[in-house]
N, C-alpha and C positions, 0 to 999 in steps of 0.2 A: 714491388718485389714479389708479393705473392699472385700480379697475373704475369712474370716471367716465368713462376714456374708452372702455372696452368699452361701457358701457349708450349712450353716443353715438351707438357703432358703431350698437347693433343698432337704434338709434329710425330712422338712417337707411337701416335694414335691408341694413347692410355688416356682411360675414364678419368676424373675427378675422383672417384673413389682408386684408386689404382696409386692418383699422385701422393698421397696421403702417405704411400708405403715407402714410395720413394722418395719423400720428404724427408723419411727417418733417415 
């Protein structure tokens, strides 16, 4: 679950600190 939303991150070429906000 949470490396679907890591490969998210990077397709939208957001950091790992970035996905955290988008997490919320």
């Amino acid at each position: 679950m949470r490396r679907a939303v890591h490969e998210d991150g990077e397709r939208q070429n957001l950091r790992p600190i970035s996905l955290g906000n988008v997490q919320r």
